[in-house]
C-alpha positions in Angstrom: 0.0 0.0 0.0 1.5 3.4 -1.3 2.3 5.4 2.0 0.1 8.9 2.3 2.0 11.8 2.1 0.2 15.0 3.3 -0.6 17.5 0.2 -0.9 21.1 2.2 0.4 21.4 5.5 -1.3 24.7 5.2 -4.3 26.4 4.1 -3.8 28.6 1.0 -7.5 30.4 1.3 -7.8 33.6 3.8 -9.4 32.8 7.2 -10.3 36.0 7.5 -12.4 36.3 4.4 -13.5 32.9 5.0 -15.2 33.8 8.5 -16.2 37.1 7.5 -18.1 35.1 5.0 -19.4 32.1 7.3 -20.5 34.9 9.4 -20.8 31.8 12.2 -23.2 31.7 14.6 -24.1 30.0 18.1 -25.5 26.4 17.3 -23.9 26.2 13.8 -23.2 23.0 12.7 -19.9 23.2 10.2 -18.9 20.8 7.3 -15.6 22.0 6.2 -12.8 20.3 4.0 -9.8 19.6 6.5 -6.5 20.6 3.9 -4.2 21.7 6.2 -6.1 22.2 8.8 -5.7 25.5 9.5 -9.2 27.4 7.8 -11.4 24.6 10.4 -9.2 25.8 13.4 -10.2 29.2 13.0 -14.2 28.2 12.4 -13.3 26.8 16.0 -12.8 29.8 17.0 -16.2 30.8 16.6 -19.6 30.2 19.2 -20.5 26.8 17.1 -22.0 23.1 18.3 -19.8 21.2 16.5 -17.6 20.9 13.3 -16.5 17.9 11.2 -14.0 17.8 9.2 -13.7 16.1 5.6 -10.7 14.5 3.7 -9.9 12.0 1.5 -6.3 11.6 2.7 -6.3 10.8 6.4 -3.1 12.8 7.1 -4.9 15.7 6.5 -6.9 15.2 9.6 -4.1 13.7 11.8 -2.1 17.1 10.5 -5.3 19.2 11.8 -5.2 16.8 14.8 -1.8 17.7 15.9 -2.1 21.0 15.1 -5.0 21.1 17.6 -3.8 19.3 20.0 0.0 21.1 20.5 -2.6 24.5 20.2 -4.5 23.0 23.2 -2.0 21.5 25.5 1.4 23.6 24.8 2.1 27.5 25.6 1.7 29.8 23.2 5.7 30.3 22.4 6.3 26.3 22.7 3.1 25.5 20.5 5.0 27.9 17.2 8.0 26.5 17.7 6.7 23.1 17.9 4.9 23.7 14.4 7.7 25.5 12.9 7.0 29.1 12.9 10.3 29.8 15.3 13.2 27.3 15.5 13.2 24.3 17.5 15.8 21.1 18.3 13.0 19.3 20.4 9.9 18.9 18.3 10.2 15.0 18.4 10.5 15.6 22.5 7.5 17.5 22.6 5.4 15.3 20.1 5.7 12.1 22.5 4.5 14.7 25.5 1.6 15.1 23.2 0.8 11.1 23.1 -2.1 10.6 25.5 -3.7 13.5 24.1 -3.7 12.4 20.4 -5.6 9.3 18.8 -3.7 6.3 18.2 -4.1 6.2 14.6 -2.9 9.8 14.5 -0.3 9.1 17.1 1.2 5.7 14.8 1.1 7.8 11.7 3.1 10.4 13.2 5.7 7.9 14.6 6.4 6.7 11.3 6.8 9.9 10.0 8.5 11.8 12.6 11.2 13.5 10.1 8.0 15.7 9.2 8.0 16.7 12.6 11.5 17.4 12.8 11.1 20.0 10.2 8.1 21.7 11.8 4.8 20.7 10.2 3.7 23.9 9.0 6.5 23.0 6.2 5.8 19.7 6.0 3.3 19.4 2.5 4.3 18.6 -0.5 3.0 22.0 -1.8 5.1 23.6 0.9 8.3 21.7 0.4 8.1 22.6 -3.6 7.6 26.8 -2.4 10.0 26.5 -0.1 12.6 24.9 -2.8 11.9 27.8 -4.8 12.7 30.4 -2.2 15.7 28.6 -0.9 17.2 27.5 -4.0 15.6 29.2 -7.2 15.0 33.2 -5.3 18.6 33.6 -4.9 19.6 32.8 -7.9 17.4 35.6 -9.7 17.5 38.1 -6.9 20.5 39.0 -4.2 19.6 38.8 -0.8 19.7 42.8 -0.5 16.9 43.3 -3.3 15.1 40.4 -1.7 14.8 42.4 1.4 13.9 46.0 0.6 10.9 44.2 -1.5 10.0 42.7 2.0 10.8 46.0 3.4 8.4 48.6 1.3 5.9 50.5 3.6 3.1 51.0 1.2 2.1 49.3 -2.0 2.7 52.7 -4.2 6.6 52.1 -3.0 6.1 48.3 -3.5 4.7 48.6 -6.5 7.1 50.8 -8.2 9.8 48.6 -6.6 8.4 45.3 -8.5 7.9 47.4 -11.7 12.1 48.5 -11.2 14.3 46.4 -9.6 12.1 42.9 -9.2 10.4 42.0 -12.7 13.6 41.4 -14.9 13.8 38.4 -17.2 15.1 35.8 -14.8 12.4 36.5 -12.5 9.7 36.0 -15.2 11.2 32.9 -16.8 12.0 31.3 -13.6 8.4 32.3 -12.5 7.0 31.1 -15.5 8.9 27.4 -15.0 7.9 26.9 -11.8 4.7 27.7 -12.2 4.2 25.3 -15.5 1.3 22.7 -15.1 4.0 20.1 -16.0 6.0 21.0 -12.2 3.3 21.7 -10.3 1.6 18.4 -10.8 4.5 16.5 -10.8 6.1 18.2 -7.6 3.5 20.5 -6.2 0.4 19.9 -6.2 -2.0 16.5 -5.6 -2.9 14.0 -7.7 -5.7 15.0 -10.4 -5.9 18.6 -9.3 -5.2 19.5 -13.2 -7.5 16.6 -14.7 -10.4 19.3 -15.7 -8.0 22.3 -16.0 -8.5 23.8 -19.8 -6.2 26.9 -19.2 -3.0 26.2 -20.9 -0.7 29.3 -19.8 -1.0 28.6 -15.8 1.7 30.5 -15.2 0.7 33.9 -17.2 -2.7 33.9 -15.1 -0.6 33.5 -11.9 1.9 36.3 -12.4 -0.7 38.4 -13.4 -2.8 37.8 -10.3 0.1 38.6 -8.6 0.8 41.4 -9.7 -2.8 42.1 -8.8 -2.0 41.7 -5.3 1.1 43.1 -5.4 -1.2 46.5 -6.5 -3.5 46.5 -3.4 -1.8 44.3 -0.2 1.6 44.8 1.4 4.3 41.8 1.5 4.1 42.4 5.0 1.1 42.1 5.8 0.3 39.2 3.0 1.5 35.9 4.7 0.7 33.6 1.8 3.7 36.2 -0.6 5.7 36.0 2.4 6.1 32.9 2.8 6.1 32.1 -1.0 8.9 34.4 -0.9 11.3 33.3 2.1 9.7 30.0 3.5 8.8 31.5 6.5 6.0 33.7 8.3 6.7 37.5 9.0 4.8 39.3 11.7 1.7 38.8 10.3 0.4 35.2 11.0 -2.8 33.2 9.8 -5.5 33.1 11.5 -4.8 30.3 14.2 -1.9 31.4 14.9 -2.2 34.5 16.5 -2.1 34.5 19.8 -5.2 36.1 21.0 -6.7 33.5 18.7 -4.9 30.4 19.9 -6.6 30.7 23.3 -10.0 30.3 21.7 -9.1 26.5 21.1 -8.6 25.7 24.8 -12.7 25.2 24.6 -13.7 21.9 24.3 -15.7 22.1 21.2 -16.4 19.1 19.1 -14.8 18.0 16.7 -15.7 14.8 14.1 -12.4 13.8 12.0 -13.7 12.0 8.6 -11.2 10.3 5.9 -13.7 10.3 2.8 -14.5 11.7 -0.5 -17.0 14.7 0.5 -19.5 12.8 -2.0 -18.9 9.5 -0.3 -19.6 11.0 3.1 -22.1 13.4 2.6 -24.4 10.3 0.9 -24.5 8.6 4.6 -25.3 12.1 6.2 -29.2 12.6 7.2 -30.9 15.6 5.6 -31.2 19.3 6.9 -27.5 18.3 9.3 -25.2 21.3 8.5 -25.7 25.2 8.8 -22.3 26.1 7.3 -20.0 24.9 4.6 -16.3 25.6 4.1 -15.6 23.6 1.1 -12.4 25.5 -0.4 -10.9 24.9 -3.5 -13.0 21.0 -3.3 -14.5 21.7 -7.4 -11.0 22.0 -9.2 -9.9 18.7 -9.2 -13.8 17.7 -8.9 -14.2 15.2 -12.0 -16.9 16.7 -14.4 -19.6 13.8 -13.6 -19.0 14.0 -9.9 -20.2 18.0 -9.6 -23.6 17.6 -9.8 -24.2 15.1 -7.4 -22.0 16.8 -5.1 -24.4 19.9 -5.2 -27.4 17.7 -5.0 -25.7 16.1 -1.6 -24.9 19.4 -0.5 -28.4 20.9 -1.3 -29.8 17.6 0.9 -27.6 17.8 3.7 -28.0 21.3 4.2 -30.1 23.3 6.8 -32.8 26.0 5.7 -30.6 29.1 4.6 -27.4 27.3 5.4 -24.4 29.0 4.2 -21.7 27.6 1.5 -18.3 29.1 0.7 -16.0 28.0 -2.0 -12.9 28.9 -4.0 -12.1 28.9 -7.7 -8.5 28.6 -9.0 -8.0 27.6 -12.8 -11.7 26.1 -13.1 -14.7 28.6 -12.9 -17.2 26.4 -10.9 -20.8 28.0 -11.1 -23.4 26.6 -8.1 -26.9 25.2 -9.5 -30.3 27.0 -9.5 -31.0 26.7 -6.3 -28.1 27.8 -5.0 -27.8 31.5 -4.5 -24.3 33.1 -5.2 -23.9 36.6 -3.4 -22.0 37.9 -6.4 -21.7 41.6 -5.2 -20.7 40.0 -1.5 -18.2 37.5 -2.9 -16.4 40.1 -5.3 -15.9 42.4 -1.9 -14.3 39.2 -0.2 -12.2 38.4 -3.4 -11.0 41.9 -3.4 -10.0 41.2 0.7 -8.5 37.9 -0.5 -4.2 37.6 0.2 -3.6 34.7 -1.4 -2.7 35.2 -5.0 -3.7 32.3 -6.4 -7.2 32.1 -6.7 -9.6 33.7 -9.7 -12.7 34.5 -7.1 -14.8 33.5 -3.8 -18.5 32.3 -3.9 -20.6 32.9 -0.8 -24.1 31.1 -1.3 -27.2 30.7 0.9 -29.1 27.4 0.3 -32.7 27.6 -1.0 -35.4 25.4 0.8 
């Protein structure tokens, strides 16, 4: 049996705009799609009942797991540098504290893969390991180290900007931008399996750099953790979500949480009608085989409360909800617009008609 490796040891959508658009409420009920975890710890965070979590690829939810666990039983300076965001020499030391505190199937996975610990497991994805190469290894070579660092350093985007337009977009950077970002790397090194099965755009990495540039035009580097850390493997001062420490606390609190290792389709067909109020689904219809979107929906639709809420991602594949369905266009375009992480092509908040 082909060992699982984990994808995304982080979450590449905005928590922020994702709870500004869950807009979550006491008694919610939230379905959301585990990834690296990070997006359903911050839902946590919120006055909910109860949140499960849904991936195909167990590790995924051991990863979220962990991550709540060291949140829950570690301080708040021991907790980062156990999941990587300072250094550490004792992450191993501290995992086997964490033991009776974390399920044995997480706890045996873990064991066998403790190298992934070693290197903090914020770092530890596929995805992550291939943008960290790039910074490490590729960055360098295009840019020194001192124009690397006044791009970090620019204190508004008009002075950012300019800078990119100057001393950062020379040839190297776009070719080397452009072969990084080529559909045939990033699905043999980045990203996971499938994810470009129903991708028609050909140029992947032109539609990148451009939305980059986007956000380049309207957010700081500083303040834009996903750029940061595309750019020096590493988090700034401005940390996701469940991170932050006056956040962090809010994950003491007991609130339940149901760990599922299943297709979304494959789960949601055993789940009872009217069961969830929210949905975080993220980036779920990109890689989403063509026959298997509609009876996704229709799942969805069923499993949903009266009025529930639905938030989704598109990257490279425009996914349109069904008919009964209601996308908040002019609502969704003001959270794209809020959106840090380059990547994505728009944000779809819909309300469930019953």
């Amino acid at each position: 049996m082909k060992q699982q490796c984990i994808n995304y040891s982080q979450c590449w959508e905005d928590s922020d705009v994702l709870l500004k658009a869950l807009s979550l409420k006491s008694g919610d009920t939230v379905l959301s799609i585990t990834s690296g975890g990070d997006n359903s710890l911050a839902i946590l965070s919120g006055p909910i009942k109860k949140l499960t979590v849904v991936d195909m690829h167990s590790c995924q939810n051991y990863l979220m797991e962990l991550k709540l666990i060291a949140a829950r039983k570690l301080s708040y300076e021991e907790f980062l540098a156990f999941v990587g965001v300072t250094p550490a020499s004792n992450r191993i030391y501290i995992f086997r504290r964490l033991r009776k505190s974390i399920s044995s199937e997480a706890f045996d996975w873990w064991s066998n893969n403790e190298h992934l610990i070693e290197m903090g497991i914020i770092h530890c994805g596929r995805f992550e390991k291939y943008l960290t190469l790039f910074s490490k290894y590729i960055l360098p070579f295009i840019h020194s180290k001192k124009v690397i660092v006044n791009f970090l350093a620019a204190k508004s985007v008009n002075e950012q900007y300019r800078f990119y337009l100057k001393s950062w977009n020379s040839f190297r950077w776009k070719t080397y931008f452009r072969i990084a970002s080529s559909k045939f790397l990033l699905r043999k090194f980045a990203r996971q399996d499938g994810m470009f099965g129903s991708i028609k755009v050909e140029n992947i990495a032109k539609v990148y750099l451009l939305r980059l540039e986007k956000k380049l035009k309207t957010k700081l580097i500083s303040s834009n953790y996903f750029i940061y850390y595309c750019l020096t493997g590493g988090f700034g001062t401005d940390l996701p979500f469940y991170l932050r420490e006056q956040n962090v606390a809010k994950y003491i609190r007991k609130r339940k949480v149901v760990y599922i290792s299943s297709t979304l389709l494959q789960y949601l067909q055993k789940v009872p009608s009217n069961t969830f109020s929210k949905y975080n689904l993220s980036d779920i219809f990109e890689a989403l085989p063509e026959d298997k979107v509609a009876p996704t929906w229709r799942e969805i639709v069923r499993t949903a409360k009266k009025n529930a809420t639905v938030v989704y991602w598109d990257n490279l594949r425009k996914s349109e909800p069904p008919a009964d369905v209601q996308d908040y266009k002019s609502f969704s375009k003001e959270l794209y617009i809020m959106e840090r992480a380059f990547f994505y092509g728009g944000v779809h908040v819909c309300e469930i008609l019953k």
